[in-house]
C-alpha positions, -999 to +999 in steps of 0.1 A: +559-386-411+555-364-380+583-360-351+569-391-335+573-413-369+532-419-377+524-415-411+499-383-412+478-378-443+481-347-458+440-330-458+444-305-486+412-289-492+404-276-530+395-243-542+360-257-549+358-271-514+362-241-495+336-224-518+312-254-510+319-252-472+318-211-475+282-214-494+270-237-469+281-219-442+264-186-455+229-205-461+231-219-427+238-184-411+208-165-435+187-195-418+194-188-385+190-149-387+157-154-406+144-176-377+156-152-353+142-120-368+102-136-372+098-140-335+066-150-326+055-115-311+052-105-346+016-103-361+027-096-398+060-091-410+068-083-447+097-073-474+097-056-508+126-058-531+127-025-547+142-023-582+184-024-584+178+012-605+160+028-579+132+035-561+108+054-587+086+081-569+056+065-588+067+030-571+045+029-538+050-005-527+018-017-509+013-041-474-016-052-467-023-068-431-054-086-421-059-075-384-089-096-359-075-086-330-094-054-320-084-056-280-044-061-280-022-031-288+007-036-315+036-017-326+042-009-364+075-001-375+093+000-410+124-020-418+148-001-440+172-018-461+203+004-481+234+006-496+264+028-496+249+043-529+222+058-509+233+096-514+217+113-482+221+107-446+179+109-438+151+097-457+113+111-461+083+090-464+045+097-470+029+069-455-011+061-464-028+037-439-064+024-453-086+009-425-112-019-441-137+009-443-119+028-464-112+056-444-070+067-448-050+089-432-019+103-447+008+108-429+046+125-436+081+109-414+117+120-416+140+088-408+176+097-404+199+069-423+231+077-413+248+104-383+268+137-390+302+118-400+280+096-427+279+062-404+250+039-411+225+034-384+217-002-376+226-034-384+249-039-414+267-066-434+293-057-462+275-022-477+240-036-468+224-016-434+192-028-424+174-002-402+142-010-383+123+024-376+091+028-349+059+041-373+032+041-345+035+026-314+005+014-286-020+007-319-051-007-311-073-012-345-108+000-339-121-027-365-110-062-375-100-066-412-076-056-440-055-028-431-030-014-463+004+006-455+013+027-491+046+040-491+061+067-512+096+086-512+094+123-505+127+132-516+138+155-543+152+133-565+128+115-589+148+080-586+165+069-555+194+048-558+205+030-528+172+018-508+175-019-516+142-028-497+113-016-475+094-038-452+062-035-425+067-055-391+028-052-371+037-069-333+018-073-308+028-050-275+045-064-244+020-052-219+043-064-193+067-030-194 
């Protein structure tokens, strides 16, 4: 009984409760942030799971974009996933982009990861940081058709542990600026 004499019913909830409520609150919130992220100013939008042993300099994950529209400009920029086990605060990449005519150009970028004092640029939850990097910016493809993006680590080490995944994002330009 409370102070005013009603009966109240004691709510226990159970270990296995909480972790039910817990697992359906996470699920509810990776569904809301995935609907957020895919706006619909992006043209193509893709992520690679690299392996949990590290990123192999012989692994150059591929994306391959089929582009039609010739007259819009777009924005391409890289999403960068790591850990805290990534060893160094930057992180170089040799990019090859294939038009449909085969034609490539090859080109080499320098991302910094992390600042002087070893904090994680951009968005992070627990020891996951997910950084979204500019590649090109004010694109217009010359010719429509299947565009590929070949990445490949340029760092020292032969195996890099830490990069968890690596995506593409190709969206359309807000002209509007």
């Amino acid at each position: 009984m409370d102070a005013t004499g009603t009966k109240r019913k004691k709510r226990e909830m159970t270990v296995e409760g909480k972790n039910k409520y817990f697992s359906t609150l996470c699920i509810l919130l990776l569904v809301a942030l995935g609907s957020s992220c895919n706006g619909g100013s992006h043209r193509y939008s893709f992520n690679e799971d690299l392996p949990p042993d590290g990123w192999s300099k012989y692994n150059k994950p591929e994306f391959r974009a089929e582009i039609d529209d010739t007259s819009s400009s777009f924005d391409i920029l890289f999403s960068i996933r790591n850990s805290h086990e990534y060893p160094y605060r930057n992180l170089f990449l040799f990019v090859t982009t294939t038009s449909p005519s085969g034609q490539f150009i090859k080109d080499t970028i320098e991302y910094q990861l992390a600042d002087n004092k070893g904090k994680w640029y951009g968005k992070g939850l627990g020891d996951i940081h997910n950084l979204s990097v500019p590649y090109k910016n004010n694109v217009i493809f010359p010719v429509p058709g299947e565009y590929s993006f070949r990445l490949e680590h340029g760092m020292r080490s032969d195996r890099l542990e830490g990069i968890v995944d690596l995506g593409l994002i190709i969206k359309k330009r807000d002209n509007k600026q």
